[in-house]
Phi, psi and omega in degrees: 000169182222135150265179217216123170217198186238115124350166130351080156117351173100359201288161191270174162194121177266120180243137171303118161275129159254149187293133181294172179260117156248088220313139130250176205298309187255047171291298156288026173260342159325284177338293208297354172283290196313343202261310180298319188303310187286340174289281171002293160262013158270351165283352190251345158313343181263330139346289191293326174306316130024235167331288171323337176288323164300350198249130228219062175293320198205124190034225157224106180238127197235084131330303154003294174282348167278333169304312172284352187257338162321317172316321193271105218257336162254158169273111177239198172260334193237058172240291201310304179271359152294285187322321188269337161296310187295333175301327181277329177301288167353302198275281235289278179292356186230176176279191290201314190254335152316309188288324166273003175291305194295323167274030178237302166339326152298326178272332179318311183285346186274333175300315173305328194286316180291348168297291197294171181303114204293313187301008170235149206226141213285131163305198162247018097358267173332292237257321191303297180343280189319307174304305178298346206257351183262331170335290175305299169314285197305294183331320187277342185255040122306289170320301170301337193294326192295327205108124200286139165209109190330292181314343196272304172302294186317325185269346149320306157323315167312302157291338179262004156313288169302348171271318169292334188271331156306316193301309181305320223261308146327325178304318189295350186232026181294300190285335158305331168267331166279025193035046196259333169236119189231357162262125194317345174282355170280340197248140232230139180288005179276342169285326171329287174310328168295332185284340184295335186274343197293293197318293186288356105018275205263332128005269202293346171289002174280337220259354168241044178239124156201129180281105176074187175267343187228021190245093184285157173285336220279289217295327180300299203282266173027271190334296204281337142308310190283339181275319172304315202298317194284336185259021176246304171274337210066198208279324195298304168327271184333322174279345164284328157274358148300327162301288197289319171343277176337305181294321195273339166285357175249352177291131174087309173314145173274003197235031171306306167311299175305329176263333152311344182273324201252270197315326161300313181331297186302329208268343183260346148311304198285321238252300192307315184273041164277340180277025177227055192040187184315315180273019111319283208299333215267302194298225096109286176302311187271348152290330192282319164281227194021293205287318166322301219286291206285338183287337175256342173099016177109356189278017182214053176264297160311334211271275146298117156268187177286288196315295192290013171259327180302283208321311167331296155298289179353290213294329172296294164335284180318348177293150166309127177310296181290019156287287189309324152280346151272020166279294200314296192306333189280348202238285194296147199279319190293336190283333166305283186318292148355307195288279216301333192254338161281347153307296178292323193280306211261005132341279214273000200245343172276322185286304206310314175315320188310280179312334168298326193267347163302310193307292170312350204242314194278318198321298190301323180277338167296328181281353161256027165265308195302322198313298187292147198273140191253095209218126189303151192209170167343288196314348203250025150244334171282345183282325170318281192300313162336294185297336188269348119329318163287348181258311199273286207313319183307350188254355201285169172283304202283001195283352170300300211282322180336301204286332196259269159338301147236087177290307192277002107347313191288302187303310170305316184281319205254358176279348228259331189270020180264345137309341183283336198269344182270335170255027152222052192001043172188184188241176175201152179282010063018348193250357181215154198303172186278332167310338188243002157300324214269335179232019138262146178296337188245004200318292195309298169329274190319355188262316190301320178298322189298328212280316187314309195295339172298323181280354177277310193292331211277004156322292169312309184298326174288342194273309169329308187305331200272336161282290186332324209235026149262314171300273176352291196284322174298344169271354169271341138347294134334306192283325172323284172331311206277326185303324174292283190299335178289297186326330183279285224298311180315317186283337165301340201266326174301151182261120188241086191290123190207150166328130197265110199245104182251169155325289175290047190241283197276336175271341163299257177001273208293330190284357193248322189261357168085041160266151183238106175286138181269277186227158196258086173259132192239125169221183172214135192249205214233358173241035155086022209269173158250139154253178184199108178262160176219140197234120132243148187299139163309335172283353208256338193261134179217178152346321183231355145310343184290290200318314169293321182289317181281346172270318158323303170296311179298334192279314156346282178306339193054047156157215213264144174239127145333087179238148185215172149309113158296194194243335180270052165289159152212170162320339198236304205234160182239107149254137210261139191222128160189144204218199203272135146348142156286138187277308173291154191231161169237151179220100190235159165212153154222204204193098178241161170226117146297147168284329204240198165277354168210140158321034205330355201244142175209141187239128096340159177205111164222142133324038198256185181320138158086043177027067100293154165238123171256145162247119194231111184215121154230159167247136184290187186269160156082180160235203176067202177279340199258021052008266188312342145347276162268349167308311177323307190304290164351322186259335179289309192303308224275307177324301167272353166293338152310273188316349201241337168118359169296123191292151161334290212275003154249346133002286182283339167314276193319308166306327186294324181313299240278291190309307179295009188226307208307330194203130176289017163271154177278097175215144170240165159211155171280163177201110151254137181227110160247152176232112190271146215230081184277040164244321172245311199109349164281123197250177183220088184260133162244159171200124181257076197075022211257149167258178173320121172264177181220165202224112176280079212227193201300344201254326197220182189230091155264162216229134196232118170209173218196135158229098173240183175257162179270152200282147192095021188241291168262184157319266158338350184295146180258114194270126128298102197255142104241185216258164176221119112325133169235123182260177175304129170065030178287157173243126103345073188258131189223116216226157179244204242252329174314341206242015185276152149259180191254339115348245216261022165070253196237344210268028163279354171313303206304302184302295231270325173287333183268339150286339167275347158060217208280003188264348199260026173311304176243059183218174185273139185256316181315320195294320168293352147288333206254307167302347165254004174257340146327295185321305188284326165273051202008063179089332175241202199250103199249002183190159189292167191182105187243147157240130160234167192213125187248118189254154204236148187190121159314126209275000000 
């Protein structure tokens, strides 16, 4: 839907409505979730913080944690309670004089935030800067306390490098962990990578917890990351975070290599078995370990164990399904691309909404332009008189005493003819009194002026009426459009859960049998069907590029399929439309005769989008060619308007708009159209001046007829539509005007289909209607004459 204002200059202007802000009753109680949400992840950012304080890349240089205290750009309480987490990390992991080196480095920096101005708030340049610099201090005066050593100042250097270049490299997943962007369509990959390095970070802050002697905290949290990333992501991910795992649980270490190795193992194993669920990836990481185990004799034994691979699972069972898919949206790359194209759908379903609705704004003002009946009134006889007055009288002698002197005389006598000009469009001097015969002087002129401006006038009124009913018709038109295009914005907006069939699915396949595609289309409808369009060159396609093709697609589809030819073929390419079997198959024949040398009556068989069959028969006015003409046309037009996404019955609008606007001659044509649904069985026959079709079925004959006029004869028209069910071995029969006797019209059909019963499966039924209707007309041809009759068969 839309509202509506005034523009610049008064213009109507249609804007996408959105829903307004209406305080409700539990409005703060939102806030106070928002609010709760937001403490939430800044306690548990300060965790992290932690942790990060503890991880320990190269001897013992713990850096990090000033990197994270960098994050914080004012002096608060939660500067103060960042700074006593990096303090406890710090102490956790270093000795005595390390420990007091970072916490003094930590107080430096709180120093600087409490100098400036608590309303300014530090970039993050400044703020890395400001760390490293406290870093650097506390670092030099360690050295000296210790004794000055060159190497000692350069890995001084080093840390302070890394502090700064941490502070940046953190600054990027600050709002994905304090939960302020928690969706994939918000985080961008440079954040991705800040949060990958945060994680694996705070990971290696693990690495010196340990339950008992060979049961690490490092390897347990590890595990149970590479198991969410693989039942989240799949294999390519999973084995890449098995890598980086992998590099960061082995630094510093003498067993570097062997755990790079037993984690990539694990993360491509877990990885293969994600599609069989959690207890895949679980099954995937402990085969994966088993074969390291057993293939080495046992030396990669110690690298993983069985209890860190158990705890490891649990914790992964206990995770949330929508955890493990908001890992997947933020780390895949196909979950990106998703965000990214769903970004661009409701982009494009607000524009599309705009334009519909514009559409819909000019249709309704052209149809109050419309409104008035186009019918002579006062004005246009007082514009009549005027105009016959303004030619005779003004020049006349006597025009003082008519106009001035006896105004109401004058007036009264020439109003005395506007019955005369409404039941005989014209005046005669017999038609106004005899006094005023008698004392105007110019009386015959006035009467030959009045009739010439009545024939002027009435003039006007037709071309009025033909913009008015051009204004009409273009505003249904119009109206046509914006219903097409609002209906796109809806199916676009919609999310349509269907078997996920991607490109690189079918373009893998064909590329496995040495086929070459030109180009790929993966579509959908609103009833959950899937398409698959295919483009191949032509010189390319043969008997076993068919063959292949139809064995590819079924293995897709997982079962039986539809494939047919589009419209969009040409010379150089062959294009494929393909979809689920149609539960229905159609069986048509038909039977035409002319009166002339060409037919006037033209019938269609299509295909279109959504299983649908269209059937289609018009007949033109007349006979010959200028008949076979427009019917042609007519059936092209009904054709791509279908096909373009337009319901039937606006459709058949648009032709008559199309006939009534095209030629200042009198012409019509009829349209019966039914459109069958070979996924349900369900038909739709319209009809516009059409005769009766009929429904052939085992037991009975019903019969579908409509009175309407055929289209391009008014404005106003209205198409008859109705519904049908249809079963296995139902006849479809659809006849023009040619097939009447001069008894009974069409509806001896009805009798004569219901005696052959069971007999016309295999014979042309069409052929046999179009030969008794001959019989029945002793033989001859009074009009062009098609049948056409369509059998319906459970596929």
């Amino acid at each position: 839907m839309a509202k509506y204002g005034r523009g610049k200059g008064g213009r109507i202007m249609a804007v996408p409505e959105y829903s307004s802000y209406k305080p409700q009753k539990n409005s703060e109680t939102n806030r106070m979730k928002l609010r709760e949400s937001n403490v939430k992840g800044r306690s548990f950012f300060r965790v992290i913080g932690f942790f990060l304080a503890m991880a320990v890349p190269y001897g013992e240089l713990a850096p990090f944690g000033l990197s994270f205290l960098a994050q914080e750009r004012k002096f608060s309480v939660g500067a103060i309670l960042s700074f006593a987490a990096v303090s406890l990390g710090s102490f956790a992991v270093c000795d005595r004089l390390g420990a007091a080196k970072y916490i003094c480095a930590g107080i430096i920096y709180i120093a600087v935030l409490f100098v400036l101005d608590k309303d300014v708030r530090m970039k993050e340049l400044t703020a890395g800067l400001a760390a490293g610099a406290g870093i650097f201090v506390a670092g030099l005066v360690t050295i000296f306390w210790q004794g000055f050593s060159l190497g000692e100042l350069l890995l001084l250097l080093c840390e302070t490098a890394a502090v700064v270049a941490g502070a940046l490299v953190i600054e990027k997943s600050v709002g994905v962990i304090q939960r302020e962007k928690l969706s994939a369509e918000t985080i961008d990959g440079e954040e991705k990578l800040s949060l990958g390095a945060v994680v694996a970070l705070a990971v290696m802050g693990l690495k010196e917890i340990y339950v008992g002697s060979y049961f690490s905290v490092m390897n347990v949290v590890a595990i149970a990351l590479l198991l969410v990333v693989a039942a989240g992501c799949g294999t390519a991910c999973s084995t890449g975070a098995g890598v980086i795992i992998g590099i960061i649980c082995g630094l510093g270490s003498d067993e570097f290599l062997p755990i790079l190795g037993a984690f990539s193992f694990c993360g491509f194993l877990s990885g293969m078995f994600s599609k069989f669920g959690k207890g895949g990836v679980i099954s995937g990481v402990v085969l994966a370990n088993a074969i390291l185990i057993v293939y080495t004799n046992g030396a990669m034994e110690a690298i993983l164990t069985l209890y860190e691979i158990m705890a490891a699972s649990v914790i992964f069972l206990f995770v949330k399904q929508k955890i493990i898919t908001k890992v997947g949206e933020v780390i895949c790359f196909d979950a990106t691309e998703r965000a990214g194209i769903k970004r661009i759908k409701t982009a494009l379903r607000e524009k599309l909404a705009a334009i519909a609705a514009s559409l819909e704004t000019m249709a309704r003002t052209l149809e109050t332009y419309s409104e008035k009946k186009n019918q002579k009134n006062t004005a246009d006889i007082a514009t009549v008189f005027d105009l016959a007055a303004d030619k005779v009288c003004k020049k006349c002698r006597k025009s003082s005493d008519c106009w001035n002197k006896n105004f109401d005389f004058t007036y009264h006598s020439l109003f005395e003819l506007m019955s005369a000009m409404d039941e005989n469009g014209s005046v005669s001097p017999f038609d106004v009194n005899e006094k005023f015969r008698a004392v105007c002087v110019d009386f015959p002129r006035l009467v030959a002026e009045l009739n010439h401006q009545l024939d002027l006038n009435q003039v006007r009124c037709v071309w009025k009426s033909k913009v008015q009913e051009s204004r009409t018709l273009v505003g249904e038109q119009l109206s046509g459009v914006s219903k097409v295009i609002g209906g796109l914005s809806e199916v676009i907006e919609s999310d349509i859960a269907f078997r996920s069939i991607s490109v690189r699915e079918v373009e893998a396949a064909f590329e496995e049998k040495e086929i070459e595609l030109y180009r790929v289309k993966v579509l959908g409808d609103t009833g959950g069907r899937q398409y698959v369009e295919l483009c191949i060159r032509r010189t390319l396609w043969n008997e076993r590029v068919r063959r292949e093709t139809e064995r590819i697609m079924r293995s897709l589809f997982r079962g039986e399929i539809s494939i047919r030819e589009t419209s969009g073929a040409s010379e150089y390419f062959v294009s494929l439309e393909v979809c689920d079997a149609e539960k229905f198959v159609v069986e048509t024949s038909f039977a035409e005769r002319a009166l002339s040398e060409r037919n006037g009556d033209n019938y269609r068989f299509s295909h279109i989008s959504g299983g649908k069959y269209v059937i289609a028969l018009s007949d033109g006015m007349g006979t010959g060619s200028q008949a076979a003409r427009e019917s042609e046309a007519m059936l092209e037009l009904l054709d791509s308007f279908l096909r373009a996404g337009f319901d039937s019955c606006m459709a058949v609008k648009f032709l008559n708009s199309i006939m009534l606007l095209k030629s200042d001659e009198d012409s019509f044509v009829t349209m019966d159209v039914c459109i069958i649904d070979l996924y349900t069985g369900e038909a739709e026959f319209i009809k516009t001046g059409a005769e009766p079709s009929f429904i052939m079925r085992s037991n009975r004959v019903d019969t579908v007829k409509a009175a309407s006029l055929p289209v391009g004869v008014i404005a106003e028209m209205e198409a008859e539509i109705a519904s049908k069910t249809l079963g296995d071995g139902d006849v479809i029969i659809m006849v023009t005007d040619g097939i009447e006797t001069r008894d009974c019209g069409s509806m001896w059909i009805s009798e004569f289909v219901n005696r052959l019963g069971g007999e016309s499966p295999d014979k042309n039924l069409a052929q046999e209607i179009l030969e008794q209707a001959v019989r029945k007309n002793d033989g001859q041809i009074n009009d062009d004459m098609t049948v056409l009759s369509v059998k319906i068969r459970c596929a």
